[in-house]
N, C-alpha and C positions, 0 to 999 in steps of 0.2 A: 590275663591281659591287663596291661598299666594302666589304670583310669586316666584322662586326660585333662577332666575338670577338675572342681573341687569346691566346695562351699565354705566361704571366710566366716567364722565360728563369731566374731564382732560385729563387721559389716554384715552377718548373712546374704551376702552376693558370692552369687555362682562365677569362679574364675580360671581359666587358665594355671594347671600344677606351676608353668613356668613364671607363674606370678608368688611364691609361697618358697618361702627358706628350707632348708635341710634339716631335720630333724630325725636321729636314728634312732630315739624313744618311741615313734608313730610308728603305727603299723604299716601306711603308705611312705613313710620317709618323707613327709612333708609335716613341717610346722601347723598348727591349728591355725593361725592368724597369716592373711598377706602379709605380702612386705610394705605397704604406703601403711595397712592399722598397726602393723609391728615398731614401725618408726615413728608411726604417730603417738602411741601409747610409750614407748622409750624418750620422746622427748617429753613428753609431761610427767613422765615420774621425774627427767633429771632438771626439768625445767627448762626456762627458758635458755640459751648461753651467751655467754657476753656479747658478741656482735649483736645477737635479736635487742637485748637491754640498749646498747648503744644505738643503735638506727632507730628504738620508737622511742628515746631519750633527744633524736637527732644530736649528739654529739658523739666524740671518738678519744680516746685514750693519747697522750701524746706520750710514746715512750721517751722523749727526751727531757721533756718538763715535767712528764707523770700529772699533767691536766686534766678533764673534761673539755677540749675543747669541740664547737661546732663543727660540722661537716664539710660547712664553706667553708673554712679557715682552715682546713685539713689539705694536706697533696695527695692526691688522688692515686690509691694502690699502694700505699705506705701507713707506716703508723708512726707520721710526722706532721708537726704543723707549719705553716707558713713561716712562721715567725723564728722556729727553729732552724727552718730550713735554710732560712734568708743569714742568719747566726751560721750556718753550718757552711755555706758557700762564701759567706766572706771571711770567715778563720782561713778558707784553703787556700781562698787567694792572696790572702794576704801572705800564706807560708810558701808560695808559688806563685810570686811574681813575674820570676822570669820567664819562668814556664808558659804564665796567661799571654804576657805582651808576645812571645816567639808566637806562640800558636794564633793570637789574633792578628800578630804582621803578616804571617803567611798566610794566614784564610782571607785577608782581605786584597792581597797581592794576586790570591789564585781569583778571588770570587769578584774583582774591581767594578768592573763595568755592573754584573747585576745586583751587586749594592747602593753603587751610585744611582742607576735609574729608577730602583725602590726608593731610596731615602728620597728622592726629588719628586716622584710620584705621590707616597705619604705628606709631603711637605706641602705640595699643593692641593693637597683634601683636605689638610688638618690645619692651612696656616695660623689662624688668630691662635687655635689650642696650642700650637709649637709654641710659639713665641708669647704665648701669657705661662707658661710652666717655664721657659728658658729664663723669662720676670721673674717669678715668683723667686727659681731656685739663686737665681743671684742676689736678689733681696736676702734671701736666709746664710748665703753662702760667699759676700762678696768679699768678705777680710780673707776668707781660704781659698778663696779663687787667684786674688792676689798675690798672697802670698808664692800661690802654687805655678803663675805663669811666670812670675820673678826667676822663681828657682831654676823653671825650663830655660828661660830666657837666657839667665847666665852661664847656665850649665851647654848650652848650644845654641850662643850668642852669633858662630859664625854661620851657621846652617840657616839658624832662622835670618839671618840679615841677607844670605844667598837667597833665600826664598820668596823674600819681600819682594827684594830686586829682581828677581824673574819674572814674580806675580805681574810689577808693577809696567813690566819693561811688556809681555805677554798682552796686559789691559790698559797700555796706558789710554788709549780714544775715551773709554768705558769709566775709568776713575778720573778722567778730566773732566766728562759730563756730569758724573754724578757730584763733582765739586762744587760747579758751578751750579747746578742745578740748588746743592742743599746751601748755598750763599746767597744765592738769587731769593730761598726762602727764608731764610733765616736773617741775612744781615739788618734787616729794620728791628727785627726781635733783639736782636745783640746787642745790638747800638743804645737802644732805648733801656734794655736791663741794665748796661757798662752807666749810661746817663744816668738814670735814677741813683747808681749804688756809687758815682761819682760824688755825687750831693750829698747822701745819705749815709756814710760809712767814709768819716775820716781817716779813721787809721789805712782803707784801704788805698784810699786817696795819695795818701802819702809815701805807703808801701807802691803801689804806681810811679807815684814821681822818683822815687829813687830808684824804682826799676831802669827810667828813661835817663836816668841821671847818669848810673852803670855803663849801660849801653851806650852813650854819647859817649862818655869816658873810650872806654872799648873799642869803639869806633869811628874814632875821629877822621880817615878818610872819608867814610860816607859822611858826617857831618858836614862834610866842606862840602863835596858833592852836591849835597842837599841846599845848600847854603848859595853857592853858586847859581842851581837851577833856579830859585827861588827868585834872587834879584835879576835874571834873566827874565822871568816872566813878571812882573813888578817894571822891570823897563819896558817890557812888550807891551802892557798894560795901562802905564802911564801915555798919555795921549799926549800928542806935541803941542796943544793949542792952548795947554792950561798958562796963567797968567803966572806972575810972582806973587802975586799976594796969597793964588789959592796953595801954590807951594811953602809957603809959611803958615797958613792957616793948617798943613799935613804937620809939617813938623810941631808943630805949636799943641797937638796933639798928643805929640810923646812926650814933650814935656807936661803936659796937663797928666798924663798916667803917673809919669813918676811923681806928681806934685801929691797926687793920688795917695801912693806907697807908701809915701810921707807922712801921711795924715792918719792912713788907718791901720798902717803896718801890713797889707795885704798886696799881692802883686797883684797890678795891672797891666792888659795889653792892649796896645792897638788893634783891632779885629777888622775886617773888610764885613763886611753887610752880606753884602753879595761875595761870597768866598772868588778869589782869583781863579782857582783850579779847581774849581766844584767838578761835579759830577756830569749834570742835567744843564749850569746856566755857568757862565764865568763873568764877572764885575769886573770893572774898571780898577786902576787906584789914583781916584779923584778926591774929593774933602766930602762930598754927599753921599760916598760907599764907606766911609770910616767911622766906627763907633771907639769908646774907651771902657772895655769889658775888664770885670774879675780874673786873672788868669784861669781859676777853674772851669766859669762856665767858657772862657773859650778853648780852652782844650776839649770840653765835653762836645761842645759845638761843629769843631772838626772843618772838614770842609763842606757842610751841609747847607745848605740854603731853603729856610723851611715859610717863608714870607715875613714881611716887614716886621711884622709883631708876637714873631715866634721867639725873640730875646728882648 
């Protein structure tokens, strides 16, 4: 009768034949040793083998770079590293451009709507992180960004200007508030940097005036235009009750500017105190709203009316 036990001649534990390898040198046809001591005694004669070395090393062999690198840095079920990998996937695409953009216009054509409600969902868990990495990568990357929307741009000048005009025609309620709204914030800010860097920066100053120089050239119907509205409100302005004298004490004014010009080589203008077409207040044009200003500060001046001792 087949015995059915047997005793591991290592372990001396009594076990199951069906635990004990095939041996036709035994009398019972079974090996002397289990199989768990038989394997345990074959791994320490051959030692340990490279994955055991590697895992209590925690690193892993990179067959691409022939590294040690770390496990974290490894792709999981390959014997590849990140860095390789990351090299290995943009070689392809680079040799497979056309391929990448066909396959991602179509997967994003089939998959629209549940891409869009992901990216706008991520966008609102993640805003500050979006947009400090959207910073940063333009920071490192704004000459090749440039360059790269230039190229699109001329390359599909008329697509993208169809698109503008859709966008625009689609949003306009939405981009007229939002105009206003960033004007509403910003224009004090503007005014005040254009002011200071008026003062402060002649070359730009003067770059400026020949800009306006240009542009009147350019467009000399609006000139007239302008010209026209101007002494329209300037008569609307002028009140019926002024005497002659204070009407010569106005013009007595422009000749004091130019007497001005004369003397220190610098243009001067007659300026209203109180701006005619302000904003918030509108002046007279009496002789006790008229000053005789530097051309620059009253250009920089504008139509602003900031109180009596703000110029």
């Amino acid at each position: 009768m087949t015995p059915t036990h047997k005793v591991c001649t290592s372990c001396r534990e009594t076990k199951d034949t069906a635990l004990f390898g095939t041996d036709r040198r035994s009398a019972d046809g079974k090996h002397c040793y289990c199989k768990p001591c038989k394997r345990a005694k074959e791994r320490a004669r051959r030692g340990p083998t490279k994955r055991e070395v590697e895992l209590a090393r925690g690193t892993k062999l990179c067959r691409y770079c022939e590294k040690y690198i770390p496990l974290s840095d490894m792709v999981p079920q390959t014997r590849k590293c990140r860095a390789c990998h990351r090299a290995e996937c943009k070689k392809w695409a680079g040799e497979n451009q056309d391929r990448l953009k066909a396959y991602s216009y179509a997967y994003y054509h089939a998959n629209k709507d549940a891409i869009n409600a992901y990216n706008h969902a991520y966008y609102a868990e993640n805003r500050e992180r979006t947009l400090e990495q959207k910073r940063e990568y333009y920071e490192e990357n704004c000459e090749k960004i440039a360059v790269r929307n230039s190229a699109h741009y001329f390359a599909n000048r008329d697509r993208v200007l169809a698109q503008v005009a859709n966008y625009t025609e689609l949003n306009a309620d939405y981009l007229s508030d939002r105009r206003a709204e960033h004007i509403a914030l910003t224009s004090d800010i503007r005014s005040e940097e254009r002011r200071h860097r008026w003062h402060a920066d002649p070359e730009w100053r003067a770059e400026r005036m020949a800009k306006m120089k240009d542009w009147q050239t350019a467009n000399p119907h609006k000139m007239r235009e302008y010209s026209l509205r101007r002494h329209a409100t300037k008569l609307k302005a002028t009140p019926p009750w002024l005497t002659q004298e204070q009407l010569d004490e106005m013009r007595s004014m422009h000749a004091h500017a130019n007497d001005c010009y004369a003397v220190s080589g610098q243009v001067y203008h007659v300026d209203h105190i109180v701006p005619l077409q302000g904003k918030n207040v509108s002046g007279l044009h009496v002789p006790w709203n008229l000053q005789v200003l530097p051309a620059d500060l009253n250009i920089a001046k504008h139509n602003k009316y900031e109180g009596p001792d703000a110029w």
